[in-house]
N, C-alpha and C positions, 0 to 999 in steps of 0.2 A: 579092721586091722587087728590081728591075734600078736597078746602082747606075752611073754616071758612068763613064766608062773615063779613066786618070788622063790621057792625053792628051790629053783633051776638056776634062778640068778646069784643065789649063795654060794650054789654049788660053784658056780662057774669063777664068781670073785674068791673062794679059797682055793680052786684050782691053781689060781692065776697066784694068788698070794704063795704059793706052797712050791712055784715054778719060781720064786724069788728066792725067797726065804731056804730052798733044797730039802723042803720035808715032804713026805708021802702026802697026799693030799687029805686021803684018810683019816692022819694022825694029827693035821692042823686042826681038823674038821671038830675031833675030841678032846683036843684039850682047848683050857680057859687062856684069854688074850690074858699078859700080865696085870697084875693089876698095880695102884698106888698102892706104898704102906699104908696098911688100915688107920683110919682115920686121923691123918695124921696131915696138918697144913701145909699146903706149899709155901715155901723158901724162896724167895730168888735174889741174888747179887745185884741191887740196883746200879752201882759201879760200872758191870759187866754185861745189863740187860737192854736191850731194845723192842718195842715193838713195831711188827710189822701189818699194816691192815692193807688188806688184800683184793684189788677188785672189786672195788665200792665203787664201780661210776655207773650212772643212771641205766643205761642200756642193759647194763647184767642182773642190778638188782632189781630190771622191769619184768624181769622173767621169772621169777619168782610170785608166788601168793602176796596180795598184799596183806595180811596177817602176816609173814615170815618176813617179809620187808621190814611191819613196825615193829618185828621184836627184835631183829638182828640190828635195827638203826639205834634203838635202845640200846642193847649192851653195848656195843661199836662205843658209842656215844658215853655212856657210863668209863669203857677202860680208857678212853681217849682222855677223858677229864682228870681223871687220879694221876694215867700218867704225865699230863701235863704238871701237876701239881709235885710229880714226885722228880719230877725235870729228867724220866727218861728220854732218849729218843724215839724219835716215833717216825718212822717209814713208812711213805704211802708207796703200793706196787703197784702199776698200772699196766692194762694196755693198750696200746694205739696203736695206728700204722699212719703214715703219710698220704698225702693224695695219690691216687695210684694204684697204694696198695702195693708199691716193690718189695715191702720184705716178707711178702706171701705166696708161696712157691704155688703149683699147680698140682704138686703131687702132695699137697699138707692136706689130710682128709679132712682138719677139723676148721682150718681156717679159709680154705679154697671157696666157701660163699661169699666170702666178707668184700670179694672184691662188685658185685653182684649188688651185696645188700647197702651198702655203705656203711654198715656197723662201724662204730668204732675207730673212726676216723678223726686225727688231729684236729681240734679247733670247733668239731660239733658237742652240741648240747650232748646229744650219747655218750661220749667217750669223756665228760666231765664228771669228778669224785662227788657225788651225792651231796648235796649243801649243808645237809645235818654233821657231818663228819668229815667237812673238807677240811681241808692241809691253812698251819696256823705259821706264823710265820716261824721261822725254824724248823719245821720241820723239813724233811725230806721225802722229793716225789723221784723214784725210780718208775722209768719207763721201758717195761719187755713187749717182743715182739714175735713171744711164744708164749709157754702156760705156766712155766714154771717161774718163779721170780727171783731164779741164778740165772735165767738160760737168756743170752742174748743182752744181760745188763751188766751194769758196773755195782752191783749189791755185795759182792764179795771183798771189793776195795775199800769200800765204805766202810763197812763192819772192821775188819781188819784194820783199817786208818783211825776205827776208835775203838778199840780195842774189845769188841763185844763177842761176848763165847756162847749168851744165852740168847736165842729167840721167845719172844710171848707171838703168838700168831694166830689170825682168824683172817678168815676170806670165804669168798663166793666164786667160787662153788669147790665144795668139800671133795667132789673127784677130780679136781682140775686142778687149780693155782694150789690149793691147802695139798694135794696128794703129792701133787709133783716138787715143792719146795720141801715138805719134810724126809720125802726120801734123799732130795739132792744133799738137803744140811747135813741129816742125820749121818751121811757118808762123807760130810765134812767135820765129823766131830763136835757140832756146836750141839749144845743142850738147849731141848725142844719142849716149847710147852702151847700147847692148841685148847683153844678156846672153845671150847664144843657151840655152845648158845651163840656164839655170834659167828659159825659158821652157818650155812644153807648150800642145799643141794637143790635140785629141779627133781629127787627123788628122793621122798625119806629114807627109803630103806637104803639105799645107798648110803645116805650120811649117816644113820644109825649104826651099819655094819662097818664103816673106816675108824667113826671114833670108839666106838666099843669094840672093836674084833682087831684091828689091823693097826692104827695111831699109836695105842699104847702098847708095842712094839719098839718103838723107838721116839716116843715125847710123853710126857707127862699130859693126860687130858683133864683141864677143867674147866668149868663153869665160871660166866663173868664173877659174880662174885668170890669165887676164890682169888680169883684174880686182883681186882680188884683189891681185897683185905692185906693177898702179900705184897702189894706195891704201896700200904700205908694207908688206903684210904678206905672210909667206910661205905657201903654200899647202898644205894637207894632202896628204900624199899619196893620188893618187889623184884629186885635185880637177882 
């Protein structure tokens, strides 16, 4: 099977970004994605902030290397704990379908196997949040029944009903759940901040080219331990 040559595939993800965005494709191609103020710490309004983790249940992060596994369950693991401690909320995004499989159309190109494989179905071992990083009590589990984590949920009531303007956010997989929530918020106005390290993709260079090229566009991108520092808490070594 003859796969994409990755310059082909750059080309085609600024095509596609530049078909968004209304710039010549050219012109995205040449200049630099913004970048953060030089060195300079992230902020955030604990008041005002939630985090949200993303498609952490067994099935998704089975498909993944297991090196990416242990290092994404780690940082997951690491901002889970701080923000516990720093009494933000904390949002698990999920998704599932019923027996059946009725909220899976036949014309949904990315979900039309699910009904086939059984993926991801209510009440199996697959479609449960990962043990290292399950939901504590208080927290909150939002259940969608597409990719993005507005579409088909009650995540916008929530926030709104607690007054939260800031996302911190990571998920599996960085061209799915993490792409499709920052562009839906970002067009809701909330301030966005993505966790590079404790996303994954099933393609490096995919996740290398959203959070370097395309993310920091409209969220702030960093690393658990920034994260981690501006919510108060110190970071493990090694994080």
């Amino acid at each position: 099977m003859r796969t994409t040559p990755k310059p082909v595939l750059l080309a085609v993800i600024l095509v596609a970004i530049s078909n968004l965005w209304g710039t010549p494709a050219i012109a995205a191609d040449k200049q630099d994605a913004p970048k953060n103020p030089a060195k300079s710490e992230l902020s955030i309004d604990r008041g005002r902030t939630a985090v949200l983790i993303m498609d952490y249940e067994n099935q998704i992060l089975g498909m993944l290397p297991e090196k990416t596994q242990a290092a994404v369950l780690d940082n997951a693991s690491a901002i889970l704990k701080q923000a516990r401690q720093a009494h933000l909320p904390i949002i698990y995004v999920v998704v599932r379908f019923r027996d059946g499989y009725p909220e899976v159309s036949r014309q949904n190109k990315r979900f039309a196997g699910l009904k086939e494989s059984g993926r991801l179905r209510e009440g199996t071992p697959g479609a449960e949040i990962e043990a290292r990083v399950a939901p504590q009590a208080g927290d909150i589990v939002v259940t969608k029944r597409r990719v993005g984590a507005f579409s088909t949920t009650d995540l916008e009531s929530i926030l709104r009903a607690n007054n939260i303007s800031t996302l911190a956010m990571f998920g599996i997989s960085t061209s799915g759940v993490v792409l499709s929530t920052v562009r839906w918020a970002a067009d809701m106005d909330y301030q966005l901040v993505v966790v590079s390290d404790a996303c994954a993709d099933m393609d490096d260079e995919v996740h290398r080219v959203l959070t370097e090229k395309v993310f920091p566009w409209q969220a702030t991108v960093v690393s658990t331990r920034e994260l981690v520092k501006a919510i108060g808490g110190k970071p493990e070594r090694g994080k």
